[in-house]
N, C-alpha and C positions, 0 to 999 in steps of 0.2 A: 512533383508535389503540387498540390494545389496552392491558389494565389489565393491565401485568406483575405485579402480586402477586396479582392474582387464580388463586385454586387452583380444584382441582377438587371440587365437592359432595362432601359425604361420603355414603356412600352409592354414590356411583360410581365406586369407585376401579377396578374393571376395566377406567375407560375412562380412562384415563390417556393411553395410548399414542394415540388416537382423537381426546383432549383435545389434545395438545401439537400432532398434525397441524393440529388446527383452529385454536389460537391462531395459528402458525408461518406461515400463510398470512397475515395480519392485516397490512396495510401493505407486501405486495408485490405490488400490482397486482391485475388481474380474473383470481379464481377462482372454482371450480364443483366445490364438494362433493358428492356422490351416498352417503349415508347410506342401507345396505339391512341387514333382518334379518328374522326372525320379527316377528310381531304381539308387539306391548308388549313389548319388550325394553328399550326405555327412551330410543329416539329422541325422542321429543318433550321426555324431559328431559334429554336434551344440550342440545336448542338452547336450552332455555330457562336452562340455566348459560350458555351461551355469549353470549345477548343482555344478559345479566347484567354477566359479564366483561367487555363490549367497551364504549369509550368512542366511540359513533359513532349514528349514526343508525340505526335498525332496524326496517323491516317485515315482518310475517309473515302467513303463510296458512295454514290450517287444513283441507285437502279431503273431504270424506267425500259417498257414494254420493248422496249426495238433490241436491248441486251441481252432479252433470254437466249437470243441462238451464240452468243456469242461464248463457247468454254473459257473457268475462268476468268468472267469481265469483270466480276467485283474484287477480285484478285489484283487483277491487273492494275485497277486504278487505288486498290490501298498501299500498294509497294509504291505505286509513283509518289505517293505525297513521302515519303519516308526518305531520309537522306542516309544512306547505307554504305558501308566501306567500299573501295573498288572492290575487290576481291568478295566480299559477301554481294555487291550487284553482281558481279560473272555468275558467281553462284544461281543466284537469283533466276538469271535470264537463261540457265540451263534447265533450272528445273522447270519453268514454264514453256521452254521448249520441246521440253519433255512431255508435258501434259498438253502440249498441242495438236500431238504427233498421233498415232493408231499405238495404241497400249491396252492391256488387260486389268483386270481390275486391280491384279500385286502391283504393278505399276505402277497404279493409279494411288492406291494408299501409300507409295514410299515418296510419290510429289506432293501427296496430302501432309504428310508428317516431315517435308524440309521445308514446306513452307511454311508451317508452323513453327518448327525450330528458327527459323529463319526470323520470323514475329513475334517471337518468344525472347528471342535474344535482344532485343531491342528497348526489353522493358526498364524503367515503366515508361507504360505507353498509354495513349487513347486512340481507341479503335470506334470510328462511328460511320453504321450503314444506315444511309436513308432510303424509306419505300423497298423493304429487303423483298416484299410480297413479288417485286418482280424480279429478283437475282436470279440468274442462271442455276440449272441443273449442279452442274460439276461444283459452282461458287456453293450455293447450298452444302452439298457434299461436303466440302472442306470448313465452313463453316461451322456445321455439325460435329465436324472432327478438332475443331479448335475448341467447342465448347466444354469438351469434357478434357483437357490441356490446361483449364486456365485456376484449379485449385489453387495452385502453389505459386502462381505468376501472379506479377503486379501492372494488371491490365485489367481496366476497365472497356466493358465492349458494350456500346450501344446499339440499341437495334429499333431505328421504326416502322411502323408498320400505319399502312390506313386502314381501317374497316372496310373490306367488300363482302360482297354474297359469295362466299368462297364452297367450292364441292370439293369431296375425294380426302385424300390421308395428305398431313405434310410431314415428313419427318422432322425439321426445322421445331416445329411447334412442341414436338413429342419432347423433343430433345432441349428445349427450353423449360418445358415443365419438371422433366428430371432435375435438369440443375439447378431448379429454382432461383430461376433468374428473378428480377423486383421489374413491378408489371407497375407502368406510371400510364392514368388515363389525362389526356389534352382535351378538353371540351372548347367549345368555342367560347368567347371571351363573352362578358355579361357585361349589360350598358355600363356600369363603370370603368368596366376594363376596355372598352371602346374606348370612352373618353379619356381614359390614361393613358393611349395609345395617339390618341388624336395630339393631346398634350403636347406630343414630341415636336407636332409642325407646325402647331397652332397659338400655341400655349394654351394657358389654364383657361381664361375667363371662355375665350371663343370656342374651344372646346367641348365645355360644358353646355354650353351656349348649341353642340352642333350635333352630340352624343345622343339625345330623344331623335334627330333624323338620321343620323348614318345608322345607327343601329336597325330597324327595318328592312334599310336597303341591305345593309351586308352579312345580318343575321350572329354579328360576335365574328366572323374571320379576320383574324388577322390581315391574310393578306388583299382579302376584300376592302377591308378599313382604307388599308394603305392607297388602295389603287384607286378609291372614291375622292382620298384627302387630294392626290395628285392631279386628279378633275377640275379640284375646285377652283376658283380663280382666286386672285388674289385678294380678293375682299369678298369671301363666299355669303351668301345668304341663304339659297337652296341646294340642296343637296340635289343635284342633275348626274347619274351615271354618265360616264365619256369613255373614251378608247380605251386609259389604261382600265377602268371599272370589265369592259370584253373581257381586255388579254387576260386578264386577272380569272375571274369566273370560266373563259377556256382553259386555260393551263390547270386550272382544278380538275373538271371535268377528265381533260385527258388523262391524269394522274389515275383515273380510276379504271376499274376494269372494261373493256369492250361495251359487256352488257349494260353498265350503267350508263354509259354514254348514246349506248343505243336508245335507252329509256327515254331520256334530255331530249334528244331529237325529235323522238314519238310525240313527247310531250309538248314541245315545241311545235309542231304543225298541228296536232288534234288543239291544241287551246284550254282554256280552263275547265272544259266541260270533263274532260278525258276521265276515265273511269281504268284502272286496273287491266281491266276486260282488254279493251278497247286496244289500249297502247301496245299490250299483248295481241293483239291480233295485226296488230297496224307495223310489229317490227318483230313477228318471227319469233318471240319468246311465249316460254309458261308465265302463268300468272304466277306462280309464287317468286321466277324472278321478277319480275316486272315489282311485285311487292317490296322484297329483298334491296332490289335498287332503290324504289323510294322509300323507301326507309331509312338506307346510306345517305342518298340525298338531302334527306331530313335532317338526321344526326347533325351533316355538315352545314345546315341551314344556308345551302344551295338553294331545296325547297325548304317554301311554309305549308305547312298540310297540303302538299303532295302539287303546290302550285309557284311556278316561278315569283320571286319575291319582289321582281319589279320589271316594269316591261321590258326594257334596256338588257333584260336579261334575255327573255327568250328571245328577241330580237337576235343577240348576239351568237344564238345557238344556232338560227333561223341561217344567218348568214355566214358560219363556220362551217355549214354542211357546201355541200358541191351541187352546182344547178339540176343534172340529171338526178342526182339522189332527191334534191330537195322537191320536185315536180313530181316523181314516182311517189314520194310518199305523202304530195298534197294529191294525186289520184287516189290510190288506194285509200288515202283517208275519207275524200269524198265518196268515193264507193261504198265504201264500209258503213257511213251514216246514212247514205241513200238505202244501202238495204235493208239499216236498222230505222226506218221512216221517219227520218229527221227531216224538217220542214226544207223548202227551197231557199229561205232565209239563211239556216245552218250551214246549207250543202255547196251554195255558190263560192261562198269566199272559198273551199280549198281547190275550186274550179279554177279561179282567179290564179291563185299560187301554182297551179299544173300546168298552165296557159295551150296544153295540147292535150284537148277534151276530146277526140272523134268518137263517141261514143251516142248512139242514140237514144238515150236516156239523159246526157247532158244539158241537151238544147232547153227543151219545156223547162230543167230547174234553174236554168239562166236569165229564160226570159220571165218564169215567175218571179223569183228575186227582182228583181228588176220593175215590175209592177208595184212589189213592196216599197222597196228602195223610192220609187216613184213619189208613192202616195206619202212617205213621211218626208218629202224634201230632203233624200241625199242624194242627188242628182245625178255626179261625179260617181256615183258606187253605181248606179243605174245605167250610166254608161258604158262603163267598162264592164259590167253584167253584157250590154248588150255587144257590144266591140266585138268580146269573145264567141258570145251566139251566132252572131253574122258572118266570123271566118269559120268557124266549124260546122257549118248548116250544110247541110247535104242537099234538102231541096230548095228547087228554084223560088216557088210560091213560095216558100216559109221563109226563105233568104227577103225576099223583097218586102214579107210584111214585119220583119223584126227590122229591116233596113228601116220601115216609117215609123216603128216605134224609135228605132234609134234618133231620125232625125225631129222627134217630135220632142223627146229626153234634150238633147243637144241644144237645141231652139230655148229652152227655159234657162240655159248657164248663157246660152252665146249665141242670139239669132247669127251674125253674121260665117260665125261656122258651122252651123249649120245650113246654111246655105248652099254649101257646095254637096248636100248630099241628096238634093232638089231633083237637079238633072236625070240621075237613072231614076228616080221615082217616077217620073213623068216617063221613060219609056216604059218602066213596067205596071202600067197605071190599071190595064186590065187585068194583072195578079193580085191588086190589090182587094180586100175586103173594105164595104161600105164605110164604115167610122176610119179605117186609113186615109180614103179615098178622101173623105169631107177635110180631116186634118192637112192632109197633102196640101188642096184646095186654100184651105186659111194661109199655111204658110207661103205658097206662094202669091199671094196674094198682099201678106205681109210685105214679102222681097219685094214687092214692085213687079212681078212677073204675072201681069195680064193677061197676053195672050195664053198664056202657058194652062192659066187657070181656067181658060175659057174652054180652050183645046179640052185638058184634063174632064170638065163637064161634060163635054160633050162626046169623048170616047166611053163615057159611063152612062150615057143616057143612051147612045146607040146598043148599048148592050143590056139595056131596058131592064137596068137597074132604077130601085125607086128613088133616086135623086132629083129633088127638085120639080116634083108633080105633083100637082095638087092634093094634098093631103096623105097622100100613099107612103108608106116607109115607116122607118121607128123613128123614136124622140131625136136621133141625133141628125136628120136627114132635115125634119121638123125647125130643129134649133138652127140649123144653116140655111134652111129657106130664108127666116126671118133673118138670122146675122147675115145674109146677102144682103137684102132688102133694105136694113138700115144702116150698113158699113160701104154696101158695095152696089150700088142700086141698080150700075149700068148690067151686071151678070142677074139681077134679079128679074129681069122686065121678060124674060122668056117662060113662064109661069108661078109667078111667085104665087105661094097665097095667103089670102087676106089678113090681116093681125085679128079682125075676130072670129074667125073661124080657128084660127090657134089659140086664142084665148079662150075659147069653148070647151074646146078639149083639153084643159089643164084640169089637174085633180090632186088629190094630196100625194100622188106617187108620181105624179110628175118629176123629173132630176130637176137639180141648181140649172144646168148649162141649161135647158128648154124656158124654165119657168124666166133667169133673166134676163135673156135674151126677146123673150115677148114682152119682158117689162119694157124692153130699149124700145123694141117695134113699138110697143103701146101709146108712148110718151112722141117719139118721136111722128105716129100716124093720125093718133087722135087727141092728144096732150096729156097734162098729169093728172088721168082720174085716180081716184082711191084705190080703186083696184089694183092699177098695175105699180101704186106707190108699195101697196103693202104686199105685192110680190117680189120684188124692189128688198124691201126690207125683211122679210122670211130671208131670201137667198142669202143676204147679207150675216142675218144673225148667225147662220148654221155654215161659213163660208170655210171650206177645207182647203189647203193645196192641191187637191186634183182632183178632177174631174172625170166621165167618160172616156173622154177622148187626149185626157194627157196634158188638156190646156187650162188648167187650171185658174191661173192669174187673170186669164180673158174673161172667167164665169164672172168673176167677181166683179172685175173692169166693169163689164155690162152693168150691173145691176146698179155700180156708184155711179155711172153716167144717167144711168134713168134718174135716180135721184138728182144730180146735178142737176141736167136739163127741166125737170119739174121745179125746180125752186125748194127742191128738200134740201137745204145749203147746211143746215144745223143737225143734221141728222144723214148725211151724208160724211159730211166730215167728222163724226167723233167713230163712224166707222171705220174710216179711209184711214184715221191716225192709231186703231186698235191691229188693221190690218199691215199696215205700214212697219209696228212693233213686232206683228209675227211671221212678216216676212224674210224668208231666207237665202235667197238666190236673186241674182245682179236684176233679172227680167221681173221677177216680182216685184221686188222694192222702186225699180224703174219705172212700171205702171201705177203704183200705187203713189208714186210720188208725184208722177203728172197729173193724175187724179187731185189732188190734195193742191196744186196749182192750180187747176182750172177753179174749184172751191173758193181759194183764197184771191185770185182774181174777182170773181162774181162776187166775193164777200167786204173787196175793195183792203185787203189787206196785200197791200202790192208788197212790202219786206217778205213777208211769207212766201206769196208766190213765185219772187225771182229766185229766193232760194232752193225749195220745192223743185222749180221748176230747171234750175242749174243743175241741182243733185242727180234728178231724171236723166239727163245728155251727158253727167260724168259718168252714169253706171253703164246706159247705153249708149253711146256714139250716135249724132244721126245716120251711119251707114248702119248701123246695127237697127236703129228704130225703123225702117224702111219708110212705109209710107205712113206709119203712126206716128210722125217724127212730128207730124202737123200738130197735133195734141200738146205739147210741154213747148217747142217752140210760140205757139201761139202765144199760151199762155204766159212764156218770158217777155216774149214783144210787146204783149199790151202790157204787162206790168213797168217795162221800163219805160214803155211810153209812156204811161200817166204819170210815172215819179218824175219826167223830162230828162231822161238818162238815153236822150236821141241818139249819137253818136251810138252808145254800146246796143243800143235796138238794130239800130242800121248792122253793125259788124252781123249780128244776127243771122239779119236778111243777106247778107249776102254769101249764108254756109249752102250750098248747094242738097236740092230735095230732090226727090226720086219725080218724076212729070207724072207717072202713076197715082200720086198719094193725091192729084186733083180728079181724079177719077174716083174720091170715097171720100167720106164724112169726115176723115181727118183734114182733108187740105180744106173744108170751109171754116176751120178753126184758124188753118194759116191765114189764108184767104182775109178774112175777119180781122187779123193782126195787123196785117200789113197795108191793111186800107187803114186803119186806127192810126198807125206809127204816118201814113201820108198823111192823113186827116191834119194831125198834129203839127205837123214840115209845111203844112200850105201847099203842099200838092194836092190840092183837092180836085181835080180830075181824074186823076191816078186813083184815089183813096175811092171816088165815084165807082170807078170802070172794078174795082175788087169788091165791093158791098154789090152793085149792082149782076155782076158774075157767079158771087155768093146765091143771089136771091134766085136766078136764071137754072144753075143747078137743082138749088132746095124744091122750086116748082118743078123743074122737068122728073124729076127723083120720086116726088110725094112728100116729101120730109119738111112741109112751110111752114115750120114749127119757129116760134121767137126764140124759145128754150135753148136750139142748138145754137141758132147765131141769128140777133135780130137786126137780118140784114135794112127793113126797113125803117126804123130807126136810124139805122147807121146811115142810108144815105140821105135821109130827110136832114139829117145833121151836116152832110157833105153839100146838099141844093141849098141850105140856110147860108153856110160861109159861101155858094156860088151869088148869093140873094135872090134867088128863086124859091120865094113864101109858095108860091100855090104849088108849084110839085112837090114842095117839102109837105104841105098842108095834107095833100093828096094820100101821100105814101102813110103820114100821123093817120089819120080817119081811117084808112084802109087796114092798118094796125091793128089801132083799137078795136073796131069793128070785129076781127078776128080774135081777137084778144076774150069776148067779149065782157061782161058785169065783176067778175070775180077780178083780186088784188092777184099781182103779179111785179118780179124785177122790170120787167119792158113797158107794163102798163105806167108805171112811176115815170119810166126816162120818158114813154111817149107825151108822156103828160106835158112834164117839162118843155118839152122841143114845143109841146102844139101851144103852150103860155109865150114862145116866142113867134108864133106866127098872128098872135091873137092883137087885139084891143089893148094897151098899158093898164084900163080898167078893170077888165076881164084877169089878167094877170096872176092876182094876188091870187084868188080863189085855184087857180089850175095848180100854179106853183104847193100851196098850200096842200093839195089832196096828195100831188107830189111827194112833197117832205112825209106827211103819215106814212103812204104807202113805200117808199122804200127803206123809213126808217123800219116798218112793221116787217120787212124782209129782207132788213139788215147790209145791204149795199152801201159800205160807209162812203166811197168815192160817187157813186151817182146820186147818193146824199147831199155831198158836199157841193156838187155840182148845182143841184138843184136848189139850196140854202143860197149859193152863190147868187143865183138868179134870181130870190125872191129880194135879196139885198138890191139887188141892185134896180128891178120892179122899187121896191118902194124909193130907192134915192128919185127914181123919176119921177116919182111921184109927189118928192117934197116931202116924205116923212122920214125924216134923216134919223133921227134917236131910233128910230125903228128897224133903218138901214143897217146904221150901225152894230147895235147888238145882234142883227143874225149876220150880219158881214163876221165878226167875232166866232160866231156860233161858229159858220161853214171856215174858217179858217182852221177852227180845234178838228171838228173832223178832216180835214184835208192834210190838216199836221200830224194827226195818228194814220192818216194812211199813207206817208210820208210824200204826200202829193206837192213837192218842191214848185211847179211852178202853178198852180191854181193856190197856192199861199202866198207867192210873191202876188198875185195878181188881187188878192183880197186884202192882204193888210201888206205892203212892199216893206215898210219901215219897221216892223215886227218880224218880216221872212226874210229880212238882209241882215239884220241882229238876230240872230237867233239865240243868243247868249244873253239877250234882256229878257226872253222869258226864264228864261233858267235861275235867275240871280234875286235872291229871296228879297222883296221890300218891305219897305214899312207894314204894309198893309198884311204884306203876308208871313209877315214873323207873328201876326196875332189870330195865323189860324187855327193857332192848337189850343184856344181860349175855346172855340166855339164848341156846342155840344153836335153829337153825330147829325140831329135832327136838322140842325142849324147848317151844318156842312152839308147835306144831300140837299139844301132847299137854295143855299148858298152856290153850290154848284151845276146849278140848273140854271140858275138865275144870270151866273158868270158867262153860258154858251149863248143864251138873249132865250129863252121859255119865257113866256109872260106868265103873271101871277095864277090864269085860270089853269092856264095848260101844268103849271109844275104842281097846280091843287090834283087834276085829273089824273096824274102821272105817281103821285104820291096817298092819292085816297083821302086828301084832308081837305078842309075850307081856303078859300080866297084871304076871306078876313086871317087865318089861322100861318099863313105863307106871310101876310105882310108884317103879324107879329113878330113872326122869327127874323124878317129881313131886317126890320127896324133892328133889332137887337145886334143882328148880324154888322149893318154899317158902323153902329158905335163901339163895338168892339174892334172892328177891323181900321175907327177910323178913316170911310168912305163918305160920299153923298150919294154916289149914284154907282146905278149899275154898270155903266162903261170902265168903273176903277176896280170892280172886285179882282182880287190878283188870280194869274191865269195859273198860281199854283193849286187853284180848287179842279182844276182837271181833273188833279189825278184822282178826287172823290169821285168822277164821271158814272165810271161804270158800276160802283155801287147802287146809285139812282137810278138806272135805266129797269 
């Protein structure tokens, strides 16, 4: 009898309607349920509420594919669940002995009809077969013969089935139809019934709460739900597929027929694209099965229109297959899109998944991909593009030129591993093609590997190749004349040619790599004319991740140093910080970021730069920077030397450099540093012998440019602390001179240094042209520098109020470029509290009286501007400046300008 209070699981309440058919049968006579849906929808947990619910006897059978051969099996295992007299088990085990055995068909029907009797007798009963689609031959058979038995018996017999793409006659079905069995369909569960399901482990509100994302991922399966909830952690937020989410979705899978599993596979390597067609050609079937399966698949919302429902899925398909099957059929896949002319983009990834391509048609689509892969910064996919090219290359030449694409790809994630791919390059230098060749050339040159690169030019000019001859060769032959010349000067001096005769032959189809590369040369041979700025600045605007020759980040490099070394400081940097943002890999971001230090030094923003220029040496190591290491180093040493952060400069100087990087334009930035950090310590002989070294290079090279490093400057400043005025005098004049008429950052500092060899007289006026000119070019530390000097010009002089408020002035800029000891040295009792400026007074709790006009004229007046200079500064009268000051002290309660509180700074840069 049925258990009338027994309800329906929770969990299942979609099957209510399902439920109540099934109780409702229970104690009227021989029925015959046929239970059909998709894969796991939850038949097997109906019956097993159902054997629950019912107060009766109950055996069941379980079918799956591996029992077809077995005579019998569903037989076998419904007798075991049944507890039977001894004497009816002897029975029992006779007659299935009997049908075990060689018998004819009389036979066969008199074991058919005691086993029936045998299940008959027993009533009532419940009889439930799950997945009967795969019962044995013989079980069917008697199956069929118990169906037309059960008018008069009180047994209920369930039968479920899943939907396949089934062919051929079934008797079973015939024979269901006749008896008019009650046909119950299971559909997958609908987001409520998700979340009523979720309910069970979740409760209500989080479930509710989870039911919009499980649902997606599991499409309404039952046991899909369950094995996503078991995923989840204990305090879930995102619905993430996990292990049991696989076993779950395999176990379905396998529940189905061969074919549709073959389908999953197919689908699984072909990818979203896959077409009907396709899958069918890719696993051996017709299209209409191939359809038939997805469609199955559908129903069970395995798939969503014919595409796995979430990655985690075909993943799980991907890796349930077996490595030989799963490489054959990422070949044949590849094959199959190769000769339906899917691009080398398409074709590579199922190369990748084959990983044993020996095929001559492989190679080209690997290292195409790979050129893509390149050009959009995914680096990592462009390598392993090429990895595979280079063990299945059949020739030697094609092998060694995909070997320097490789190490060219490798060089942008990881100079230092790619390094070790260097060596056979360099034997097989003569297989190489010219833009390999020049690449080759850079990279070791990068490593510190001098001779190597010298070697490597010279086995390519013996073989009168156009490398490096006067104008002969194409653009990229062109571009490494000049990137010799100004990175590498000692390999240029055996024909270089001239920067204008490269700059001749530029034209609107010139490339990135040529044009700023001649901008470097241009700047660095003749200074920053207009031309090679606004070369300079084209590259910059249109600047992509690759280039000709694979070196991308370099193209760019060049064209922000020409602007660097020109004094394009403002216009360099909102570059360098646009390229900074779209850069994607360790070595880009790494030049982009030393870049953006050398900037922020020359801009006298030392916070900026030590950071900048830290971030640079975390992404690359100095073994990784080789001899470029000079660059980001420099630029941290000076920055910490001017903040007086001596000790962490020194740690600096003592990480070991490659003795190479003094052979190229990066080590006169070190070079340049580390005379600054002696300068600083009172080694000034030391600091002498590095500016003067600096300068001895830059002349023997060509490169006597201030731009890169103004070595004379620097040591005019090292003969001044030695007190040798006339060679310091010497080296200012010589300067200048070269310098000549036009405003420049070196022109400003020379100025300054030549006001300290001068007259006290003469003084104010040098200093003075000083302060304009590097205010107008925005160096807030050689600013401050030079304010300091005129402060202290006029205390000799006896005009102390006048000392004073730019003593004031140069302390505010020295404070914003957090110049810690040129502020103790300005105001000591202001840079030992640094906490009296911070602390609001009288004076300055009445600056939010004042109107804006009043605060911009107030705050100019607070750093010492005199009244003409803040009239010329702001476009208004003299007379017009003292009306608002007036106003200014009685509101703020002042006399004078030494008491305006130094919280009007922070109006600073609104007034400028």
């Amino acid at each position: 009898m049925a258990d009338r209070g027994a309800e329906l699981p929770a969990g299942l309440v979609e099957r209510e309607a399902q439920w109540d058919r099934l109780t409702g049968l229970l104690g009227t006579g021989g029925h015959v349920v046929r239970l059909t849906g998709p894969v796991a929808t939850g038949k097997t947990e109906l019956l097993g509420a159902l054997a629950d619910a019912v107060d009766r006897p109950h055996c069941a059978a379980s079918c799956s594919r591996a029992e077809r051969a077995l005579p019998f099996g569903v037989v076998h295992q419904l007798f075991r669940g049944l507890s039977l007299p001894p004497e009816t088990a002897e029975r029992l085990d006779r007659v299935l002995e009997v049908g075990a055995g060689e018998v004819d068909e009389r036979q066969l029907a008199r074991v058919r009809h005691s086993l029936c009797r045998i299940l008959l007798d027993q009533a009532p009963i419940l009889v439930t077969v799950d997945d009967v689609q795969h019962a044995d031959g013989e079980s069917v058979e008697w199956l069929c013969y118990l169906l037309r038995r059960l008018d008069d018996a009180d047994v209920l017999l369930v039968l479920t089935e899943v939907d396949t793409p089934r062919s051929g006659h079934s008797p079973l079905h015939d024979e269901l139809a006749r008896h008019g069995c009650v046909h119950l369909e299971l559909p997958p569960l609908s987001e409520e019934g998700v979340a009523a399901l979720a309910a069970e482990q979740l409760g209500g509100r989080r479930a509710r709460r989870l039911a919009p994302k499980l649902y997606p991922v599991t499409g309404g399966s039952p046991l899909l739900v369950r094995a996503v909830l078991a995923d989840l952690p204990e305090q879930p937020g995102e619905v993430v597929p996990g292990p049991c989410f696989r076993e779950g979705l395999l176990s379905s899978l396998h529940r189905c027929e061969p074919d549709v599993l073959t389908v999953a596979r197919s689908l699984a390597v072909l990818g979203d694209t896959a077409g009907s067609a396709m899958i069918a050609d890719l696993g051996g079937l017709g299209v209409t099965a191939v359809e038939s399966a997805i469609e199955l698949l559908n129903a069970a919302e395995l798939l969503e229109h014919g595409q796995f429902r979430h990655p985690e899925a075909r993943a799980a398909v991907l890796a349930d297959m077996s490595t030989e099957d799963r490489r054959a059929r990422s070949l044949a896949a590849a094959r199959l899109r190769h000769d339906q002319g899917a691009s080398a983009v398409e074709v590579a990834p199922y190369l990748l998944d084959a990983e044993d391509v020996h095929s001559p048609w492989t190679v080209p689509v690997l290292v195409e991909a790979a050129d893509h892969a390149l050009r959009d910064e995914r680096i990592e996919e462009a390598v392993r593009f090429l990895e595979l090219a280079h063990r299945v290359c059949p020739g030697t030449q094609e092998r060694a030129a995909i070997a320097a694409r490789l190490a060219r790809a490798e060089w942008r994630v990881n100079p230092s591993a790619a390094a070790r791919r260097l060596p056979p390059l360099v034997q097989a230098v003569d297989r190489l093609a010219e833009p390999d060749v020049l690449a080759l050339v850079r990279q070791l040159l990068w490593d510190g590997r001098f001779a190597e690169a010298k070697r490597a030019l010279e086995m390519v000019e013996k073989q009168d190749r156009p490398v490096l001859r006067g104008g002969r060769g194409g653009e990229d032959a062109r571009a490494m004349e000049l990137w010799l010349a100004c990175s590498h000067p000692a390999l240029a001096t055996r024909g270089q040619v001239p920067v204008d005769s490269a700059r001749r032959s530029l034209d609107l189809t010139t490339g990135p790599s040529l044009k700023a590369t001649a901008a470097l040369a241009g700047v660095l041979a003749y200074g920053p004319g207009e031309q090679v700025v606004t070369d300079a600045e084209q590259v910059l605007e249109a600047a992509r991740p690759s280039d000709s020759l694979s070196w991308g980040p370099e193209t760019a490099m060049s064209a922000l140093l020409a602007l660097v070394y020109a004094d394009r400081l403002e216009v360099a940097q909102t570059a360098c910080e646009r390229l900074l943002a779209e850069a994607r890999t360790p070595v880009s971001r790494a030049l982009f970021a030393a870049a953006r230090a050398e900037i922020a030094v020359r801009r006298g923003e030392l916070p900026v730069a030590v950071d900048q220029a830290q971030t640079a040496l975390d992404l690359l190591p100095p073994t990784g920077w080789g001899v470029g290491a000079g660059l980001p180093l420099g630029s941290l040493i000076t920055a910490l030397t001017r903040m007086g952060r001596h000790s962490d400069a020194a740690k600096q100087l003592e990480q070991s450099v490659p003795e190479a990087m003094f052979q190229s334009r990066h080590g006169l930035h070190y070079l340049a540093a580390r005379g600054t950090h002696y300068l600083a310590t009172t080694r000034h002989y030391a600091a002498l012998a590095d500016f003067l070294a600096c300068g001895e290079l830059m002349t023997s090279w060509g490169l006597d440019m201030p731009g890169l490093v103004p070595w004379r400057t620097s040591a005019a400043e090292a003969w001044l602390r030695h007190g040798n005025r006339d060679e310091a005098r010497r080296l200012i004049n010589e300067q200048l001179a070269r310098l000549g008429p036009g405003g420049s950052r070196t022109r400003g500092t020379a100025l300054r240094l030549l006001a300290a060899t001068s007259q006290p007289h003469t003084r104010p006026q040098l200093l003075a042209e000083a302060v304009s000119i590097l205010e107008e070019y925005g160096d807030q530390y050689e600013l401050a520098l030079a304010l300091a000097d005129l402060s202290r010009t006029h205390q000799a002089l006896r005009e102390h109020r006048r000392a004073w408020t730019i003593a004031r002035r140069a302390w505010h800029v020295a404070n914003a470029c957090d110049a810690a000891e040129l502020c103790e040295e300005l105001l000591p009792s202001r840079s030992s509290k640094p906490e009296v400026a911070k602390r609001k007074t009288p004076a300055a709790k009445g600056i939010d009286a004042l109107t804006d006009a009043e605060r911009r004229v107030a705050a100019l007046a607070a750093v010492g501007y005199t009244n003409r200079e803040i009239a010329n500064k702001l476009f208004i009268t003299p007379s017009t400046i003292e009306q608002h000051l007036t106003r200014v002290y009685r509101k703020l309660n002042v006399k004078y300008r030494k008491d305006l509180p130094a919280d009007l700074l922070t109006d600073l840069a609104g007034t400028a």
